[in-house]
C-alpha positions in Angstrom: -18.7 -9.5 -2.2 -16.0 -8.6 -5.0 -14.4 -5.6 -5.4 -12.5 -4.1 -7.9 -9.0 -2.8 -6.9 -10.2 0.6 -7.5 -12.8 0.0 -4.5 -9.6 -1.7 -2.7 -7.9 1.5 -3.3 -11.0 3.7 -2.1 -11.1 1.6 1.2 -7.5 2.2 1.9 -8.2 5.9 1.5 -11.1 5.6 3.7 -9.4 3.8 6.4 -9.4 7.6 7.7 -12.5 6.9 9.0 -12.5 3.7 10.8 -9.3 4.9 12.7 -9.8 5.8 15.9 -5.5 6.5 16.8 -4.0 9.6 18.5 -3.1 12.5 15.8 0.7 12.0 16.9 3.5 10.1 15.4 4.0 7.4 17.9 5.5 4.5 15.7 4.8 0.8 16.9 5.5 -2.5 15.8 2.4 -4.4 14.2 3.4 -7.9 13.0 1.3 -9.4 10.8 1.9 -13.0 10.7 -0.2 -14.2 7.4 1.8 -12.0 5.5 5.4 -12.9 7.1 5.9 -9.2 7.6 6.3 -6.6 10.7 5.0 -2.8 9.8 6.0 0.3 11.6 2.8 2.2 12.5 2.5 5.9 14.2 -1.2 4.8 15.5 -3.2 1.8 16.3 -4.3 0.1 13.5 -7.7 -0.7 11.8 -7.7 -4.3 8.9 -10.3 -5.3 6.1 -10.0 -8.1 3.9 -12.2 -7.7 0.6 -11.7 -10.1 -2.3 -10.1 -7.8 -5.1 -9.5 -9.0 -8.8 -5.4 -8.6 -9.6 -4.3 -8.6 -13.0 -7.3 -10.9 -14.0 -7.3 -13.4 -10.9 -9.1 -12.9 -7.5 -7.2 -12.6 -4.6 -8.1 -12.2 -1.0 -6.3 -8.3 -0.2 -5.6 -7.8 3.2 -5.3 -3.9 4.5 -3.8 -2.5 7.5 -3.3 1.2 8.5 -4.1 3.7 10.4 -4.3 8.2 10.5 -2.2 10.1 12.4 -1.0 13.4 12.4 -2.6 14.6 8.7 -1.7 11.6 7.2 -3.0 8.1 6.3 -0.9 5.1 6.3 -1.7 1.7 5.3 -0.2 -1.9 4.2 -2.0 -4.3 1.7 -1.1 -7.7 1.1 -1.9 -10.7 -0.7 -0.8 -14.0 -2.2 -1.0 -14.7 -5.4 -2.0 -18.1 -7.1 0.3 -18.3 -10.0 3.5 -16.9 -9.4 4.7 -16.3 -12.8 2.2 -13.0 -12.9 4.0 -11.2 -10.0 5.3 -8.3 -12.0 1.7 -7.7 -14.0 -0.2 -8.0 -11.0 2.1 -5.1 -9.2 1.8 -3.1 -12.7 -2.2 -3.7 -12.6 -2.4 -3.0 -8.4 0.3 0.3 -9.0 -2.1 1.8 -11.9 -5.5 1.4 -9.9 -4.2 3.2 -7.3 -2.6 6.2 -9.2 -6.5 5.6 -11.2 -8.2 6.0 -7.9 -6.2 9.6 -7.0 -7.6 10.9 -9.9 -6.5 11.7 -14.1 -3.7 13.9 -13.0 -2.0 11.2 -10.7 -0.5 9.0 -13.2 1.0 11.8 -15.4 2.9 12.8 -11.7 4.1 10.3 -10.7 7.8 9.4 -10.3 8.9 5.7 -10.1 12.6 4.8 -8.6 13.5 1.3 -7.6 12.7 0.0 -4.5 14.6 -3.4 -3.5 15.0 -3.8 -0.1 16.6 -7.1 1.2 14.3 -10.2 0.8 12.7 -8.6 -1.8 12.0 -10.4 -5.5 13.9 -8.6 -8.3 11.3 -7.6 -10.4 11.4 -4.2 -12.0 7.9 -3.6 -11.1 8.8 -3.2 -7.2 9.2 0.4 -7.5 8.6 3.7 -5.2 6.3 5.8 -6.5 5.4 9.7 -5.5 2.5 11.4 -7.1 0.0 14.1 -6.7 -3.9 13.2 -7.0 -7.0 14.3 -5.4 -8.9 12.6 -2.8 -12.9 11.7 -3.4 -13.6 14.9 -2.0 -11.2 16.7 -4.4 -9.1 17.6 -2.1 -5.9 17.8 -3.3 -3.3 14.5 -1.3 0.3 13.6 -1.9 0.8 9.8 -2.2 3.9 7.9 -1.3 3.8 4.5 -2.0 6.2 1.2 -2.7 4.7 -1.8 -4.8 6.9 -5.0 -4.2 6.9 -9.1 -4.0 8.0 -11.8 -2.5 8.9 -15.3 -2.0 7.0 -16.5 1.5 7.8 -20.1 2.0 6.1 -22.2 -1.2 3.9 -18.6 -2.3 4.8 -14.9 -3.6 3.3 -12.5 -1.6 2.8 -9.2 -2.7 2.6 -5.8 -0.7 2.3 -1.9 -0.8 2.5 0.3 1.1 0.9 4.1 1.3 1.5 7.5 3.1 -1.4 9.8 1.7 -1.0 13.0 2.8 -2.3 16.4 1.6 1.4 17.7 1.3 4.7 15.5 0.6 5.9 14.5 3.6 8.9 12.1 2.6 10.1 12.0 6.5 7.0 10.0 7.5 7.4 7.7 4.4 10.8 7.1 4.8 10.4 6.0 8.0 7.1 4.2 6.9 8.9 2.2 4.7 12.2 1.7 6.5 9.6 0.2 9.3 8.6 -3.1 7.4 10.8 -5.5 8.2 9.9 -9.4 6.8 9.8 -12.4 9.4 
């Protein structure tokens, strides 16, 4: 079955109710070797792959995360066939999500550079925060990072997520300071 990235998007949000973890922060090491990455999760972790279209091509998305403590945390990967559309496929994977938090999310949210070490320089790898609403309408915070790169012959792309219902930049911070690439 294909899904859109907007469906992606929903399943990462509903990733809330496949997990099964403890509601406190108890951060682990998870590495996930297909994506040449280690994450830093407070909670055992639940994965889904769904085929997704990305800026026009279909790739096969990879998602794992977990709840804990109020708040939803997940990391989504993928490779992508033609290398030369890094930067529009994190632009097109960056808008669907803020799409999927509702019509208010986009006109929130605040970019900054995110360029860890290892990291391709594209100005499309960016932080974002924003405000949205969940399918419910309930009101959630997102944290996120969109970024790619070079794995061997292939780009890889990744984000990473912290929704909760109220900022919590501790738990993000520490979210994203917890990926480390192999």
């Amino acid at each position: 079955m294909n899904w859109t990235l907007t469906g992606a998007a929903a399943l990462t949000l509903g990733l809330s109710l496949l997990a099964g973890c403890s509601p406190a922060l108890n951060w682990r090491s998870v590495p996930l070797p297909e994506a040449a990455i280690t994450v830093t999760l407070p909670c055992k972790p639940d994965q889904a792959t769904r085929t997704v279209e990305l800026a026009g091509a279909p790739v096969e998305l990879a998602m794992t995360g977990c709840d804990a403590d109020g708040a939803t945390l997940a990391v989504s990967h993928a490779a992508l066939a033609d290398p030369s559309q890094a930067g529009a496929a994190l632009t097109h994977w960056r808008a669907a999500v803020l799409a999927n938090l509702g019509s208010g999310a986009a006109a929130s949210a605040t970019d900054t550079p995110y360029a860890p070490a290892g990291v391709l320089p594209l100005p499309q790898s960016v932080r974002t925060v924003a405000q949205g609403q969940r399918a419910d309408g309930s009101a959630v915070s997102a944290q996120a990072v969109w970024f790619a790169r070079a794995v061997g012959p292939q780009v890889r792309l990744y984000h990473a997520v912290v929704y909760t219902p109220k900022p919590r930049p501790e738990v993000a911070d520490t979210f994203f300071a917890g990926l480390t690439f192999q």
